[in-house]
C-alpha positions in Angstrom: 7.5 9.6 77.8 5.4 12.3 77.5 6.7 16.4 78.1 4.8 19.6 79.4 1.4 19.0 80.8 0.4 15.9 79.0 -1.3 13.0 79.8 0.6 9.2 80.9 -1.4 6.7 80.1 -0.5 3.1 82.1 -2.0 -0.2 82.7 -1.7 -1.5 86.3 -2.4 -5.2 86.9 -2.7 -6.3 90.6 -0.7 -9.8 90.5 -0.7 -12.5 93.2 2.5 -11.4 94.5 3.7 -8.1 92.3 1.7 -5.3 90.9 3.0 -4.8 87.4 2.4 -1.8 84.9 3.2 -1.3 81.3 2.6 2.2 79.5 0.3 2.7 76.5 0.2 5.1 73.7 -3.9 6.1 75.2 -6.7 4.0 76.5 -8.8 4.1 73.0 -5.9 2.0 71.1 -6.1 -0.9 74.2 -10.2 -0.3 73.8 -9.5 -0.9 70.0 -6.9 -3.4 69.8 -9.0 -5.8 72.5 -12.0 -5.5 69.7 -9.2 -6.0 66.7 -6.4 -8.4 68.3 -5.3 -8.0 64.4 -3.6 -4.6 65.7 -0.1 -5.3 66.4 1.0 -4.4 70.2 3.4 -2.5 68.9 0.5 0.1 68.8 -0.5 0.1 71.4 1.9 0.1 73.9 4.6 2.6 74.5 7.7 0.7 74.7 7.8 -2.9 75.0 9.4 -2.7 79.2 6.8 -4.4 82.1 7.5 -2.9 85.5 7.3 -4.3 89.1 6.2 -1.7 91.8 6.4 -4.6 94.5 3.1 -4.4 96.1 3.2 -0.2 96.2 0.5 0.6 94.1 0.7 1.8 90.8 2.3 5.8 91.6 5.3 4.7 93.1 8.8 4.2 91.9 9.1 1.1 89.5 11.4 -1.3 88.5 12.0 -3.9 85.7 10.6 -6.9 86.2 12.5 -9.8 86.1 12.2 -12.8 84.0 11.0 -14.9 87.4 9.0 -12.7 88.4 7.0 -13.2 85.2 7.5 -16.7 85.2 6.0 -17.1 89.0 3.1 -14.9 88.0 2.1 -15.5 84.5 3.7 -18.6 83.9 6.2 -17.5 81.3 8.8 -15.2 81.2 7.5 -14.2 77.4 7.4 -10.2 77.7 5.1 -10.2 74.4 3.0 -12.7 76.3 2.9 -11.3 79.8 1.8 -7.8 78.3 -1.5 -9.4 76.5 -2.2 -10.7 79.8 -2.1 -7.6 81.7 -3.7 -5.9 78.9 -6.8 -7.9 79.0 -6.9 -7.8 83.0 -5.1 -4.9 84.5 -7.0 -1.4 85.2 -6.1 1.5 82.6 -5.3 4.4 84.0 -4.4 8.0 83.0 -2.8 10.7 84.7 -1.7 14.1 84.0 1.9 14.4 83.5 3.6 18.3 85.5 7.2 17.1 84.5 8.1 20.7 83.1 6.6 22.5 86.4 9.3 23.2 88.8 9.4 26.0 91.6 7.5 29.5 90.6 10.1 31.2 93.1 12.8 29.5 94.9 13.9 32.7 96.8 10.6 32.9 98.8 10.7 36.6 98.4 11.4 38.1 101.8 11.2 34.5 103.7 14.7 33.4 102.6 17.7 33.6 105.3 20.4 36.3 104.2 
């Protein structure tokens, strides 16, 4: 997972019954590896772990999907074969990670209760 102020990069694939993401080292190595299928996925994505959000979009709180759940979607429970799958269908998305930013002044100056 990325520190600081970096940027997440994620695929989100909107299933019949689950939404599922999977996280990526950037979008140009999924851009590249879909040209070059020679790349290996270890490449390109960041950690081999599928998540479910069930059905709340793709900013929410995830959760490991199961091996049933793959199988009811994608028809296997594979994880190497699910992720090609929502590599070549889901939406690529990046976002800009603030996990280091925390309060500038918990006091509140004068608004705190003595």
């Amino acid at each position: 997972m990325p520190r600081g102020n970096a940027s997440q990069s994620k695929v989100h694939y909107q299933g019949k019954e689950e939404d599922f993401v999977i996280y990526i080292d950037d979008i140009e190595s999924v851009q590249k590896w879909k040209g070059d299928r020679s790349i290996p996925l270890a490449q390109v994505v960041s950690g081999f772990k599928i998540f479910v959000t069930h059905k709340h979009g793709a900013q929410n709180a995830y959760d490991s999907a199961s091996k049933s759940t793959l199988e009811n979607e994608f028809g296997t429970s594979n994880e190497d074969e699910c992720m090609i799958k929502i590599l070549e269908n889901g939406d690529l998305q990046e976002t800009e990670t603030h996990e280091r930013q925390g309060p500038k002044n918990d006091s509140m100056g004068p608004r705190q209760a003595h």
